[in-house]
C-alpha positions in Angstrom: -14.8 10.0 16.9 -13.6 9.9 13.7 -9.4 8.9 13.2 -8.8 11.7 10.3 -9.8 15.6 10.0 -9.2 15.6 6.4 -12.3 14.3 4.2 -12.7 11.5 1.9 -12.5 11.7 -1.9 -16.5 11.2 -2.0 -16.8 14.2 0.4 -14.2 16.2 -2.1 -15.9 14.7 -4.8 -19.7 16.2 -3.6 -18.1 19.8 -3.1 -16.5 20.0 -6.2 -20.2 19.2 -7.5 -21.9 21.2 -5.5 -19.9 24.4 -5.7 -18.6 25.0 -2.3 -15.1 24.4 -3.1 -13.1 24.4 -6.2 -10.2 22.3 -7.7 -7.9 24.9 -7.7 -8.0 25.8 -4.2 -7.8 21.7 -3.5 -4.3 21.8 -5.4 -3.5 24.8 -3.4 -4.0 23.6 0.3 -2.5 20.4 -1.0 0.6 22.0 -1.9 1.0 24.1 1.1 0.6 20.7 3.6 3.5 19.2 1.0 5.9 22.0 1.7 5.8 22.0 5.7 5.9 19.2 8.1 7.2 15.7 6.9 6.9 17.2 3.2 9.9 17.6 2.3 10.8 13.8 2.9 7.4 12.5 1.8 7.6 13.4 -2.1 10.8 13.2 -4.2 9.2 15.2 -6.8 6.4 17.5 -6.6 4.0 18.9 -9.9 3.1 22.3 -8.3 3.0 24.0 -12.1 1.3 20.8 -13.7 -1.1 20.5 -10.5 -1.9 24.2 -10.7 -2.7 23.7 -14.7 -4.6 20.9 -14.1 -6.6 21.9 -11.7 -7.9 25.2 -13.4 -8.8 23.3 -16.3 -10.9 20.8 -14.4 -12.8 23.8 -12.9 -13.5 25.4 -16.5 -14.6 21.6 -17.8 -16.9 22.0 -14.7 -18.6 25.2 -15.3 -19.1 24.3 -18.6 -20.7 20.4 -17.8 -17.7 18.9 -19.3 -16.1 17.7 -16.2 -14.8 14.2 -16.8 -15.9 12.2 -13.8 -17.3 14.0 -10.5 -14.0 12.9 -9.4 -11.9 15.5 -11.6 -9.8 17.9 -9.7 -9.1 15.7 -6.6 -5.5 15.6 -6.0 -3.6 12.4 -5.4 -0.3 11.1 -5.3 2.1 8.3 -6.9 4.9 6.5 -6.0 8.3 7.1 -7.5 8.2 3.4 -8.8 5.1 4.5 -11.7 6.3 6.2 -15.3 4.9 9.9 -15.6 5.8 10.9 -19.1 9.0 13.3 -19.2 10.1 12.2 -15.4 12.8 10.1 -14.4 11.2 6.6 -12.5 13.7 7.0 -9.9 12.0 4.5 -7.8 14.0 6.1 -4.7 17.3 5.6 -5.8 20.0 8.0 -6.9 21.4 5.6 -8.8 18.4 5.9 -11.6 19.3 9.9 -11.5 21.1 9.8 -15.2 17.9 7.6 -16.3 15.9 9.0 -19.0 12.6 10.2 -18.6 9.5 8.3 -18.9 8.4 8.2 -22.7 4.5 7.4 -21.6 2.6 7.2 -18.5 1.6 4.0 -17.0 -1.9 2.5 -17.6 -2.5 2.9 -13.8 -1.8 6.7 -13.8 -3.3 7.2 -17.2 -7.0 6.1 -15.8 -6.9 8.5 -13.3 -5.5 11.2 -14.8 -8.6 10.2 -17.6 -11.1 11.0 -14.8 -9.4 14.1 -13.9 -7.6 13.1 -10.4 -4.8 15.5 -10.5 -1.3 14.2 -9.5 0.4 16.4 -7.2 3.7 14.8 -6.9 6.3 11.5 -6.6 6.3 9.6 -3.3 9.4 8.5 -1.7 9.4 4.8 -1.1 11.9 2.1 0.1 15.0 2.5 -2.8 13.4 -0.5 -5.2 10.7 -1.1 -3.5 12.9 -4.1 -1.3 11.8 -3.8 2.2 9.0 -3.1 4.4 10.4 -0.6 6.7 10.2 2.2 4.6 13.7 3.7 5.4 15.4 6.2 2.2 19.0 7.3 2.8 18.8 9.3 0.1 15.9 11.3 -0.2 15.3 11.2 4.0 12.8 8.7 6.2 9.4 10.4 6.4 8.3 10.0 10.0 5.2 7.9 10.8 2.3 10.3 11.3 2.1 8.8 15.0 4.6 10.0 17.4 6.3 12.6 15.6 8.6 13.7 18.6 10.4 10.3 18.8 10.3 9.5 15.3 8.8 6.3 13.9 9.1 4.1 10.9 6.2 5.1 8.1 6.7 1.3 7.0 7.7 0.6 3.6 8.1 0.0 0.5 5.1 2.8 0.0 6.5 4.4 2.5 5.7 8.3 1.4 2.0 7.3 0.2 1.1 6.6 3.6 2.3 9.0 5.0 0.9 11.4 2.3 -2.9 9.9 3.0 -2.2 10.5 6.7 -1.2 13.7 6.8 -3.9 14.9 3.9 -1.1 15.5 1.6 -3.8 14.5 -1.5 -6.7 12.5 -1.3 -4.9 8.9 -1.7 -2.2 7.5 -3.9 -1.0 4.3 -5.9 1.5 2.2 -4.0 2.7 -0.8 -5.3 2.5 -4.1 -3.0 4.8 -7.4 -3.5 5.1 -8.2 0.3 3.1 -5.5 1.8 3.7 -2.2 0.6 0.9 -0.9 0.7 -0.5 -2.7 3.7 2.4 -2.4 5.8 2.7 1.4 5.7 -1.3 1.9 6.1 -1.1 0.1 9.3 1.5 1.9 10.4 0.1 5.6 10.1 -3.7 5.0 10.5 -5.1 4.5 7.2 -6.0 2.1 4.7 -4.1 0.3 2.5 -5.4 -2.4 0.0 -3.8 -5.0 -2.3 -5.8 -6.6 -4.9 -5.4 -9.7 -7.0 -2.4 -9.0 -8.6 -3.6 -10.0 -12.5 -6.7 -7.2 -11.7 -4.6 -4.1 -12.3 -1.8 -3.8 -15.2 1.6 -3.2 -13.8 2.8 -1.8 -17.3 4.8 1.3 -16.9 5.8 0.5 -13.1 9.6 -0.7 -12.3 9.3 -4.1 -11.6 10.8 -5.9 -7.9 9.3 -9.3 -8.5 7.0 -9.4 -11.9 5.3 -12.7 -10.2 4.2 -11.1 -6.9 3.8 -7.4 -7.7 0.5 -5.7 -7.4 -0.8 -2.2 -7.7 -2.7 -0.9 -5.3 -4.1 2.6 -2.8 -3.4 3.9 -0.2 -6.1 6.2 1.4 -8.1 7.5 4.4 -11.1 4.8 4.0 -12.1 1.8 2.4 -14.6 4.1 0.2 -11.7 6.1 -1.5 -9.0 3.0 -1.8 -13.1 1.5 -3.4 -12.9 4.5 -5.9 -9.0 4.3 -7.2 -9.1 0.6 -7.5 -12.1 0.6 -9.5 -10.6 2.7 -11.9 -7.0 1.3 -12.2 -8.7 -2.0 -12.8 -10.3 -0.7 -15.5 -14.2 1.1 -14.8 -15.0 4.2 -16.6 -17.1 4.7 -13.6 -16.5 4.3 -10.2 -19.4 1.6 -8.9 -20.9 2.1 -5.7 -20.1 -0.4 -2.5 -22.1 -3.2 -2.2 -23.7 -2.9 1.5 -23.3 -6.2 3.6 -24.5 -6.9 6.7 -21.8 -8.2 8.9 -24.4 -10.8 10.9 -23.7 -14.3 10.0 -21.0 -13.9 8.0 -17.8 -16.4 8.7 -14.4 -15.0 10.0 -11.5 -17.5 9.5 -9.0 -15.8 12.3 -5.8 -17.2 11.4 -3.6 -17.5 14.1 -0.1 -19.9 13.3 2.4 -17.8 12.3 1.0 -14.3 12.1 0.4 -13.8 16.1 3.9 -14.7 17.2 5.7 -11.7 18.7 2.7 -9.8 18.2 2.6 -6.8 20.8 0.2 -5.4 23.4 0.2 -2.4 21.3 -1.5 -4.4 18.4 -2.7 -7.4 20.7 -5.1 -5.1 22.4 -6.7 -3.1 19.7 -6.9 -6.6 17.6 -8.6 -7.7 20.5 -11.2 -5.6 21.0 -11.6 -5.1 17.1 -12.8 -8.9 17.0 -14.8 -8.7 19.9 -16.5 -5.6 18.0 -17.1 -8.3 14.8 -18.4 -10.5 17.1 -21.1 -7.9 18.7 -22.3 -7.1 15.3 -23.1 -10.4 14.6 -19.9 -12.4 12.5 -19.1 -15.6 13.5 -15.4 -15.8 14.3 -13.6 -19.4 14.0 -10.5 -20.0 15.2 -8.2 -20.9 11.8 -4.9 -22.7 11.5 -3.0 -23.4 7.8 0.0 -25.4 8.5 1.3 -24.9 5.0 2.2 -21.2 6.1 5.2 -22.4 8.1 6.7 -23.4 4.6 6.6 -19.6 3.8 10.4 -19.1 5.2 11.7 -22.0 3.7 10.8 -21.6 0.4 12.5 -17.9 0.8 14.9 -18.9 2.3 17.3 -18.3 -0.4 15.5 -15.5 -1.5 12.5 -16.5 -3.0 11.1 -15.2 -6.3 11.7 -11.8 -5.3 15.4 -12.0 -5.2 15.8 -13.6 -8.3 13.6 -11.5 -10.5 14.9 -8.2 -8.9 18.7 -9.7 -9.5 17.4 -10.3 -13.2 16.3 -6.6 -13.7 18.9 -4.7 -11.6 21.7 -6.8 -12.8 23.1 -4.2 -15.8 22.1 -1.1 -13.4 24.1 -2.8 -10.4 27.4 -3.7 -13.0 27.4 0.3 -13.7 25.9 2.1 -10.6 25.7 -0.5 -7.6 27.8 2.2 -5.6 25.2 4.0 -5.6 22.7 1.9 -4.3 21.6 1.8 -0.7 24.1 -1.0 0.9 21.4 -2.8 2.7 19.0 -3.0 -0.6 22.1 -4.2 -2.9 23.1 -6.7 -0.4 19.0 -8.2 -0.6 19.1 -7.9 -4.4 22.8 -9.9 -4.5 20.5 -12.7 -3.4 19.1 -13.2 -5.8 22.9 -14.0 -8.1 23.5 -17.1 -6.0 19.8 -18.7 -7.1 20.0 -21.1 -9.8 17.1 -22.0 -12.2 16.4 -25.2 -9.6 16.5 -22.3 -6.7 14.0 -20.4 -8.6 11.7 -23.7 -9.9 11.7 -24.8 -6.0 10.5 -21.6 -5.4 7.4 -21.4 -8.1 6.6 -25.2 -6.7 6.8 -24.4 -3.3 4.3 -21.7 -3.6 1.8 -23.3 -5.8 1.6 -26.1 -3.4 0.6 -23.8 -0.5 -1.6 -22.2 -2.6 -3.5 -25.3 -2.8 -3.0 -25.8 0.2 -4.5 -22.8 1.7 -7.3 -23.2 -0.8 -8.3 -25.9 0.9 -8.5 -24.5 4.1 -10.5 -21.0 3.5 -13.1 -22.5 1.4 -15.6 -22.1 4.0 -14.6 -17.9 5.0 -15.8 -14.8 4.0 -12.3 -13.6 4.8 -10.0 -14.2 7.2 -8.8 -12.0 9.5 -5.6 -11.6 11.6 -3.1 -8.1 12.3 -1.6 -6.6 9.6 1.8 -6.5 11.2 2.4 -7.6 15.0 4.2 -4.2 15.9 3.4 -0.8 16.7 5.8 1.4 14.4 9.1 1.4 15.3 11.7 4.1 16.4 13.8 5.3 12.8 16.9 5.0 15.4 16.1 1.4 16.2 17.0 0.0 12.6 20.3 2.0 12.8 22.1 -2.0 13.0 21.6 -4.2 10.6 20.6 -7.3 12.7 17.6 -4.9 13.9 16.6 -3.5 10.3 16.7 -7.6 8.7 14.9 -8.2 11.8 12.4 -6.0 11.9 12.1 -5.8 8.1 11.2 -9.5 8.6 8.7 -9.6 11.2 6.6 -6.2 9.4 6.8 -8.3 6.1 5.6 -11.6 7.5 2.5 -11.2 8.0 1.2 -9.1 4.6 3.1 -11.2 2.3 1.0 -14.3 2.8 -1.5 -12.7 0.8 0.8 -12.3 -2.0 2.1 -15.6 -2.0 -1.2 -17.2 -2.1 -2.0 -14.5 -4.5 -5.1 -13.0 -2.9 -6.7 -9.4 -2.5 -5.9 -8.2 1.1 -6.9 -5.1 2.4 -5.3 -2.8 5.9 -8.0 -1.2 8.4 -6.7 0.9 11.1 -8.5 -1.1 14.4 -6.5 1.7 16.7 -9.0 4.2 19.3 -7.2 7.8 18.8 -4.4 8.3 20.6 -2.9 4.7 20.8 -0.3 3.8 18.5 -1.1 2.5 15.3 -2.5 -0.7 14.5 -3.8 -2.7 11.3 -6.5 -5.3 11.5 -6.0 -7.1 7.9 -8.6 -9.1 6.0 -7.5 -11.4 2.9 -10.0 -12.6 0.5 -10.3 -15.4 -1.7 -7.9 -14.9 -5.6 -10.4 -12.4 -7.5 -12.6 -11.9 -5.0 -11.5 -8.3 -4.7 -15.4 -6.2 -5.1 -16.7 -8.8 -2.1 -13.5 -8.5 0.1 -13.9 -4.3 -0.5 -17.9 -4.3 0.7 -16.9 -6.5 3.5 -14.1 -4.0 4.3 -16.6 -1.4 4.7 -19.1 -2.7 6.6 -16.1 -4.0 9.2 -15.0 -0.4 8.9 -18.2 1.1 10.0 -18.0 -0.9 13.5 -14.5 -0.1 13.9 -14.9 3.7 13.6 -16.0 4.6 17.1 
């Protein structure tokens, strides 16, 4: 049984061409999901007029066999962290409100638009993009799209792009991912979520958190459309097909130091049976320790690169508007003002040596394998402290920003039946290995549908 009702972009893409729907009514049922449920929380700005415009024209291009791509006329979404031209990057904070508007659009947004996606509206994300829980005081905290009634955390910092994808608010959207962003909040409503190499995709035009660890990357309902939006943010004028691999023989490091500690049974389980599924079809699973992990904390442990670059950018915005900021994000950005340049050197060398290190030991993987993030979403109430949100915050980030430390593509699969909670089996490939980790994604993806 498939996990989502709504259908892929290849699906939209084949009924555009083949007549039995129309751009303009995509727009329009996209549009009417945006204005009821979680809606209102999930976009900070939506393009109804633009969307409408856009959409009509890509059905005229159409009947006259100018379509741009068989793509064009598929509506998508972008995080309030990317430059539209003539909006305000608010990035999720009022305290950008009296910012001027974008002069251009960023490379990332400009591909797609080039193909004819159609961007239906801003997500709401994490203020700055500085934590993984996904939590906005002032736009609202869109509810995971699991458990509605009790109300759970749609992770963070993509926090709204997740949610969208779930919820079939657009066909997918561009998140950005410097510890997990995109990752975190696919695993915690259902869908996939996939960080590339960093260097692949420009990050020109996007408000930076850490310039040495951010990546672009989708968020969508299967590996096939997060295969489609990569391929053209990176670059392609045309959207190459998936490589199929066959899952027999291949090699499985499953890491287990670090990222299994305080996992739960809500994750435990469906992890579980997820490599026992690998296993069936043939992968060879071998059990995978990197000891140079356990650096990770201590090398952040005054804040890391991220601190220190964010402190760098924010530092004039903070002098003028840091009452306006969200106190929790301010407080993690004020890290970063107690680094000195040795703080921040130790940092860089710290890093590179794991990266070596970890080299080292995935050499002989295909991927390697281990849960996205150890918990089943959260309750929104339970982060209400602020010993629960830095703890929780830490333990949904731990995990996903290995990947970006060792600078690697990394890629979310939900692993959960439906009806359980939530859960993200994550596979890291090797640095620029992005087009083998995505047809490996799918073939794992295929077994895991059931």
């Amino acid at each position: 049984m498939p996990r989502h009702a709504f259908p892929t972009i290849a699906e939209a893409a084949d009924a555009l061409e083949n007549g039995s729907v129309t751009a303009a009514a995509l727009v329009e049922d996209t549009l009417a999901l945006m204005s009821e449920g979680e809606g209102p929380r999930v976009f900070t700005e939506i393009h109804a007029k633009a969307a409408r415009d856009s959409a009509l024209a890509m059905d005229q291009l159409r009947l006259v066999g100018r379509a741009p791509s068989r793509f064009a006329g598929i509506p998508i979404t972008v995080k309030d962290l990317f430059d539209e031209a003539g909006h305000v990057t608010r990035a999720g904070s009022i305290a950008r409100d009296g910012a001027a508007p974008a002069t251009a659009t960023a490379p990332v947004v400009a591909r797609l638009e080039r193909q004819g996606f159609v961007v239906v509206g801003r997500t709401n994300m994490t203020e700055f993009a500085f934590s993984g829980l996904g939590v906005n005081p002032h736009y609202g905290t869109p509810k995971s799209a699991w458990d509605r009634e009790t109300g759970r955390l749609p992770g963070g910092s993509s926090s709204g792009a997740g949610v969208a994808a779930a919820d079939g608010m657009g066909f997918g959207g561009l998140g950005t991912d410097t510890g997990g962003s995109c990752r975190i909040p696919a695993a915690l409503n259902g869908v996939v979520g996939f960080k590339p190499t960093a260097r692949r995709v420009p990050i020109q035009g996007v408000l930076p958190l850490s310039p040495s660890l951010d990546s672009v990357g989708p968020l969508a309902r299967s590996v096939g459309c997060c295969h489609v939006l990569d391929a053209f943010i990176s670059g392609a004028e045309a959207a190459p097909g998936l490589r199929e691999i066959d899952l027999s023989g291949l090699r499985f490091g499953v890491l287990h130091n670090v990222v299994e500690e305080g996992m739960e049974g809500e994750v435990a389980r469906p992890y579980a049976r997820a490599l026992a599924l690998l296993e069936k079809a043939g992968a060879k699973l071998i059990d995978l320790e990197i000891p140079a992990l356990g650096r990770l904390a201590q090398i952040n442990a005054k804040g890391g690169l991220t601190a220190s670059e964010a402190y760098a950018w924010h530092q004039e915005l903070i002098e003028s508007d840091g009452t306006r900021y969200d106190p929790l994000i301010l407080k993690r950005i004020m890290r970063g003002s107690a680094m000195t340049a040795a703080d921040y050197l130790a940092a860089a060398k710290g890093r590179a040596e794991v990266i070596a290190a970890a080299t080292a030991a995935t050499t002989p993987f295909d991927a390697v394998i281990c849960p996205t993030v150890p918990l089943a979403p959260p309750p929104i109430a339970a982060v209400a402290e602020e010993s629960e949100y830095n703890r929780i915050n830490l333990l949904l980030l731990r995990n996903t920003a290995i990947a970006n430390a060792l600078d690697r593509c990394a890629i979310s699969l939900p692993c959960h039946l439906p009806g359980e909670a939530p859960a993200g089996l994550m596979l890291m490939g090797e640095e620029m290995g992005d087009a083998r980790l995505l047809a490996i994604a799918a073939a794992v993806e295929k077994i895991l549908d059931v």
